[in-house]
BAFI-3210 file (N, C-alpha, C; in Angstrom, 3 decimals, decimal comma, padded with zeros to 6 digits):
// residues 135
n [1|2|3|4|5|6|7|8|9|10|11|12|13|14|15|16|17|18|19|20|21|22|23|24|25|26|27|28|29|30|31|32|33|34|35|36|37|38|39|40|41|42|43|44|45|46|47|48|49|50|51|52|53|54|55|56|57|58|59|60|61|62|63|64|65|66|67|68|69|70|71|72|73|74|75|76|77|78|79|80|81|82|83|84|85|86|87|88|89|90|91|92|93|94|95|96|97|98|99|100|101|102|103|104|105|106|107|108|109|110|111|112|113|114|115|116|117|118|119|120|121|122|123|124|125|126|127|128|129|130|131|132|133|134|135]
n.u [020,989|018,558|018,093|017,623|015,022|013,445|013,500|012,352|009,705|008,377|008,741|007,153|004,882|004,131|003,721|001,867|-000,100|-000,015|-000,634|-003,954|-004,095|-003,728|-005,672|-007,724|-007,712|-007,228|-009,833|-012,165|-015,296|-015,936|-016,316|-018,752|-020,126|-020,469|-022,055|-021,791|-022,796|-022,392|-020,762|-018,752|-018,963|-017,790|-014,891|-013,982|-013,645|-011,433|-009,603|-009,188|-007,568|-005,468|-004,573|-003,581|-001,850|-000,057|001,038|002,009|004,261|005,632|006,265|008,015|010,301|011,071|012,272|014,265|016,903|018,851|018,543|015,855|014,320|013,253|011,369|009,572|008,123|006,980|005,197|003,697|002,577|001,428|-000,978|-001,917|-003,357|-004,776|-006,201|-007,430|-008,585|-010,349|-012,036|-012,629|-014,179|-016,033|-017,547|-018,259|-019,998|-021,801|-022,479|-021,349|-020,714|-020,116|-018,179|-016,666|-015,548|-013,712|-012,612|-011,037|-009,514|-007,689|-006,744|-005,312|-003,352|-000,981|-000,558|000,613|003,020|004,415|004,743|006,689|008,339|009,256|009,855|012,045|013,772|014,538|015,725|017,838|019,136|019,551|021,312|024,003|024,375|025,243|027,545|029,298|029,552|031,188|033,181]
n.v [007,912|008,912|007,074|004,873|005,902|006,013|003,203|001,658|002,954|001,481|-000,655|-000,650|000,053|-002,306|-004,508|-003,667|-004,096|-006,926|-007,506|-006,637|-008,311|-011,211|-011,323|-010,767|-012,927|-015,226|-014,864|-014,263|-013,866|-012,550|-010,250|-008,304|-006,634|-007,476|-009,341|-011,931|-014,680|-017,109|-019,620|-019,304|-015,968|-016,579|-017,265|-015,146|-013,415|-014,558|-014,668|-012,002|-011,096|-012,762|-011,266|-008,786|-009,876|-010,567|-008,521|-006,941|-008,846|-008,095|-005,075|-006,128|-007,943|-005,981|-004,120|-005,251|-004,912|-002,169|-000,853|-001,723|000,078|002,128|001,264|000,172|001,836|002,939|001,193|000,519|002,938|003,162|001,228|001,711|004,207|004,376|002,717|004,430|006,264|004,975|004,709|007,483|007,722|006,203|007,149|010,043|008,879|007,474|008,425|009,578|008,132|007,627|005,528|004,737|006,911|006,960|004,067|005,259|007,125|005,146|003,909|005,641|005,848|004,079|005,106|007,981|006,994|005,611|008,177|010,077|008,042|008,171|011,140|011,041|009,284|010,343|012,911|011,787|010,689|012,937|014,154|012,603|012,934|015,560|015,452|013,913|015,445|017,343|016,638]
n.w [005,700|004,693|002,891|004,256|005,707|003,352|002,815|004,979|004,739|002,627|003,172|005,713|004,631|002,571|004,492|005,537|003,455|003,645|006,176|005,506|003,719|004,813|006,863|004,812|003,603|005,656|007,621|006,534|006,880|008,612|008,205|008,457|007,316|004,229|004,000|003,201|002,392|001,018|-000,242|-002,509|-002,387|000,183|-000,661|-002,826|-001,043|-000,313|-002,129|-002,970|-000,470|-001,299|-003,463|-002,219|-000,095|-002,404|-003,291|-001,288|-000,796|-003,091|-002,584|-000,327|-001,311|-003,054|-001,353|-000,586|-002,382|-003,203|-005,551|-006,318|-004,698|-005,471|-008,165|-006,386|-004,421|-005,904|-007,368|-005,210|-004,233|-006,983|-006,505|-003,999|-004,621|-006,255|-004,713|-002,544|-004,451|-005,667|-003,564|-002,749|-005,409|-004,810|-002,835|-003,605|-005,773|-004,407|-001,715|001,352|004,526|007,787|008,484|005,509|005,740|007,590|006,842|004,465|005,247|006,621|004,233|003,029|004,392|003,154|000,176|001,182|002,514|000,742|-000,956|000,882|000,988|-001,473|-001,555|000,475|-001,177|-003,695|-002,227|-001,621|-003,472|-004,629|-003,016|-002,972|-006,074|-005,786|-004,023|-005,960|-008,292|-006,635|-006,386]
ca.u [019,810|017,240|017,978|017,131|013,399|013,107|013,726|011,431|008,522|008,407|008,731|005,800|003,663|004,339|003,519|000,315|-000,696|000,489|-002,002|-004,655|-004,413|-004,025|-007,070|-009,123|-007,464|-007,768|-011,237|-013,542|-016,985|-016,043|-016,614|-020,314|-020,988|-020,231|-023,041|-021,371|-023,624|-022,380|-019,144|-018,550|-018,665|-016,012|-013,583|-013,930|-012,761|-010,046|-008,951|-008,487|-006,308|-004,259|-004,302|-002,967|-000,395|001,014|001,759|002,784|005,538|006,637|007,189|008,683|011,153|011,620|012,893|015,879|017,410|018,894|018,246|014,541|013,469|011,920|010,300|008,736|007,723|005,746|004,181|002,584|001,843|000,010|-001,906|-002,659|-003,081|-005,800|-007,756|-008,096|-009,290|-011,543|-012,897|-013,239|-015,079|-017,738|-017,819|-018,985|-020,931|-022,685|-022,601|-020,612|-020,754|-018,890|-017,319|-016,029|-014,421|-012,413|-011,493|-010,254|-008,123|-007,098|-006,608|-004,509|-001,647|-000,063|000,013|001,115|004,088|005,019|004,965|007,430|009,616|009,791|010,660|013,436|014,891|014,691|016,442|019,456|019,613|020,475|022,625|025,005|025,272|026,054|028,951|030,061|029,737|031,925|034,598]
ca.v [007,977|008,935|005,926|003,999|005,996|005,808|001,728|002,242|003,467|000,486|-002,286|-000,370|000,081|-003,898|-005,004|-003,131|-004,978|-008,298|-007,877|-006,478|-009,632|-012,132|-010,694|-011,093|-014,791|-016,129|-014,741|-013,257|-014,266|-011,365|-009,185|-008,452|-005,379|-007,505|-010,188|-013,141|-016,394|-018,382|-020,329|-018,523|-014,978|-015,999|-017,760|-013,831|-011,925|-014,971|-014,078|-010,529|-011,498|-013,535|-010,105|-007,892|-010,561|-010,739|-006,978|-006,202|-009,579|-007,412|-004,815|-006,355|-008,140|-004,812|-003,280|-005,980|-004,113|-000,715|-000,111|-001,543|000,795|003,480|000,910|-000,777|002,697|003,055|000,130|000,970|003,840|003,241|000,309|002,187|004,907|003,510|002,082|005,595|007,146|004,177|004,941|008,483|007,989|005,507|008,417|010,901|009,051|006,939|009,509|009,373|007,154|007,557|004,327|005,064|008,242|005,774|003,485|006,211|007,812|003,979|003,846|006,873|005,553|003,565|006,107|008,687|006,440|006,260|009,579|010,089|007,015|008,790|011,985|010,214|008,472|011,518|014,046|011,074|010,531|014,563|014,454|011,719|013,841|016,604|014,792|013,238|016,968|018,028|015,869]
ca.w [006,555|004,051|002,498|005,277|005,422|001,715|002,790|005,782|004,189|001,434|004,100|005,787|003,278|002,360|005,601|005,643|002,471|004,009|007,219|005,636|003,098|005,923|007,268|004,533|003,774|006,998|008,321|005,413|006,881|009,839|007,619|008,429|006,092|003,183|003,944|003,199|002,490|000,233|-000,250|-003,479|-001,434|001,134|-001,627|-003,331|-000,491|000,420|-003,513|-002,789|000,418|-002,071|-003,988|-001,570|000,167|-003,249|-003,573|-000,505|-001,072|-004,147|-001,785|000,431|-002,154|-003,679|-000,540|-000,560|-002,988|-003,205|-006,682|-006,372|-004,101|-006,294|-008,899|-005,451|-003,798|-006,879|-007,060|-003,714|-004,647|-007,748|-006,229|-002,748|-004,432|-007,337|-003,794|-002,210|-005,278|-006,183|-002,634|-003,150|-006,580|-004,478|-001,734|-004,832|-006,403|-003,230|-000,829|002,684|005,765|008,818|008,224|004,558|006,070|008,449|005,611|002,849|005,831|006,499|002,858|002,251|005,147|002,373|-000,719|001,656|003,130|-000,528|-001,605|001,750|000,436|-002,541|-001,528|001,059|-002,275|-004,156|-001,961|-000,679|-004,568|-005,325|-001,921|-003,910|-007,273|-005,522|-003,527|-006,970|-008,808|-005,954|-006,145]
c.u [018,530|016,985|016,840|015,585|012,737|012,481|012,777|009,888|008,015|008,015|006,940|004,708|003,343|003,605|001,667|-000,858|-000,708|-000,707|-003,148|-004,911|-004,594|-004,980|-008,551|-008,963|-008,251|-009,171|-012,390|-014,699|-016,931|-016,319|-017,902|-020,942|-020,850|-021,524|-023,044|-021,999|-023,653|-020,770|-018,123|-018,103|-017,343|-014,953|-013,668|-012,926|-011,660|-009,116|-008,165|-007,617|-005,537|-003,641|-003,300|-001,793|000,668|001,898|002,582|004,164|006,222|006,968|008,537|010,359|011,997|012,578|014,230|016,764|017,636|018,152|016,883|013,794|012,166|010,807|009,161|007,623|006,846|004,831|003,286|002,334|001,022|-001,290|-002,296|-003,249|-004,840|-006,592|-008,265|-008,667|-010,357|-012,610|-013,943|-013,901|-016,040|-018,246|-018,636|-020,426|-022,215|-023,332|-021,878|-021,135|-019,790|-017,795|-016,158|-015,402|-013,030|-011,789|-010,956|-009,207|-007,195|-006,357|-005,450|-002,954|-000,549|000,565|000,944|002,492|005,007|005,575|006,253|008,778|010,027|010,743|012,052|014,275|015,367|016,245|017,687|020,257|020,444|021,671|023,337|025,467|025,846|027,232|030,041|030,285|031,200|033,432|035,379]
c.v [008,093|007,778|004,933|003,888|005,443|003,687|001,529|002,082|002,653|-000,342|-002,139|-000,764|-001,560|-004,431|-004,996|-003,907|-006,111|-008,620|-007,770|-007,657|-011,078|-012,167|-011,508|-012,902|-015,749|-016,266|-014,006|-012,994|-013,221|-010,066|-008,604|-007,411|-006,210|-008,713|-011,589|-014,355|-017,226|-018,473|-019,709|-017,288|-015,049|-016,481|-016,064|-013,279|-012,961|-014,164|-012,568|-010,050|-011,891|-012,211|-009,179|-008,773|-010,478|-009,073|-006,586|-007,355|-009,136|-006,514|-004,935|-006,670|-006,890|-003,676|-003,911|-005,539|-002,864|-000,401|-000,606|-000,952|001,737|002,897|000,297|000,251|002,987|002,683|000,142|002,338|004,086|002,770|001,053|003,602|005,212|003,048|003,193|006,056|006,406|004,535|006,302|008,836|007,445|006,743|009,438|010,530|008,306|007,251|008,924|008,681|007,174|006,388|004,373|006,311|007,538|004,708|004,445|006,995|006,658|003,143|004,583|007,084|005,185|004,750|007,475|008,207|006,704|007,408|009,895|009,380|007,588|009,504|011,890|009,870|009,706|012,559|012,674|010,903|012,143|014,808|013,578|012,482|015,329|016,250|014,294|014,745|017,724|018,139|016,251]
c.w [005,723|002,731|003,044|005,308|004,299|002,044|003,846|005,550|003,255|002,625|004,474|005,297|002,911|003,592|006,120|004,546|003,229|005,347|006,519|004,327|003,741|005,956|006,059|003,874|004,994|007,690|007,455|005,995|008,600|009,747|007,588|007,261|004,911|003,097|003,440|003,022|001,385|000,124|-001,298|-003,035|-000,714|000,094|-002,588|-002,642|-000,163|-000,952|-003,355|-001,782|-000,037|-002,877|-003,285|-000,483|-001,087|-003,563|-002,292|-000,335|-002,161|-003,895|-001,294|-000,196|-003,224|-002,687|000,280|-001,413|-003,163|-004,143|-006,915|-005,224|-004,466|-006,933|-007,830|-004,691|-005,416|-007,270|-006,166|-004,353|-005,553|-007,116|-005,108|-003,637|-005,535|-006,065|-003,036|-003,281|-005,727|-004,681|-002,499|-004,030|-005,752|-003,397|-002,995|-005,772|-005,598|-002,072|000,438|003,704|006,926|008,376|006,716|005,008|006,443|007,386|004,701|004,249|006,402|005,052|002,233|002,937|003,610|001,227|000,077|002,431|001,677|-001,161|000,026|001,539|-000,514|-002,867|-000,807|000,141|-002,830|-003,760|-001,650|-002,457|-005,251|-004,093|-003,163|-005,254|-006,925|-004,943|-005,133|-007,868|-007,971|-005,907|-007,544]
res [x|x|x|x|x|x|x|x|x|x|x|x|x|x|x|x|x|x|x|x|x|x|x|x|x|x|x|x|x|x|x|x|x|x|x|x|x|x|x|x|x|x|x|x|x|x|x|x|x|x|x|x|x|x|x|x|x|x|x|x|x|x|x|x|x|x|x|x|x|x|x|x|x|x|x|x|x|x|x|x|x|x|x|x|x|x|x|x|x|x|x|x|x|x|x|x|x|x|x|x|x|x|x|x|x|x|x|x|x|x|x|x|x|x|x|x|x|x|x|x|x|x|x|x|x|x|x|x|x|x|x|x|x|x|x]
***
C-alpha cells in the first residue's frame, strides 16, 4: 500500500508538470502579467512548457518502475522544489503580492507530494527489511 502512495505521489506530481507545461505550450499570450508582444516572448514561455512537459514525462516514466521511484520522487523534488525557493527568494527580495502568495502555495503542491512519496517509499522500504530480518 505505501508503495502504491509512494507511486501515487510521483504520477501526481508528473501530471502537474505536464498541465502546467501544456498550458504554457499551447496558450502563452494568456498570460497577461507577463506582457507578451513579440513573437520572441511567446516562443520563451512555449520553451519553458517544453521544459516542464519534459520533467514531468521523466516522472511519469520513472513511476513505471519500482526501482525508479525514489530517483524520480527526487527529481520532482529538486526541480519543484528549486521553483518554490526561487519564488521565495523573488518574494524577499521584491516584496509580496497577493498573487505570488497564490503561486508559491501553488508551487509548494509538488515538492510537498514528494517529500510524502518519499516518506511512503521510505517507511514500505524499512517494512520489507524488517520482514526479511524476521525470517
Amino acid at each position: 500500500m505505501l508503495l502504491a502512495i509512494a507511486r501515487l505521489c510521483l504520477i501526481l506530481d508528473a501530471l502537474i508538470f505536464i498541465m502546467v507545461g501544456s498550458f504554457l505550450l499551447s496558450d502563452p499570450t494568456s498570460l497577461e502579467y507577463f506582457n507578451i508582444d513579440s513573437a520572441a516572448g511567446t516562443t520563451a514561455i512555449r520553451t519553458w512548457g517544453g521544459m516542464f512537459i519534459g520533467v514531468g514525462t521523466v516522472g511519469l516514466l520513472a513511476a513505471l518502475n519500482r526501482k525508479w521511484i525514489t530517483q524520480g520522487l527526487f527529481i520532482m523534488l529538486i526541480i519543484g522544489g528549486m521553483i518554490a525557493l526561487t519564488r521565495l527568494y523573488g518574494i524577499a527580495v521584491d516584496g509580496l503580492e497577493p498573487r505570488q502568495a497564490t503561486e508559491l502555495r501553488d508551487e509548494s503542491l509538488g515538492p510537498f507530494l514528494a517529500i510524502v512519496g518519499l516518506a511512503c517509499f521510505w517507511l514500505h522500504q524499512r517494512r520489507i527489511n524488517k520482514l526479511i530480518n524476521q525470517a
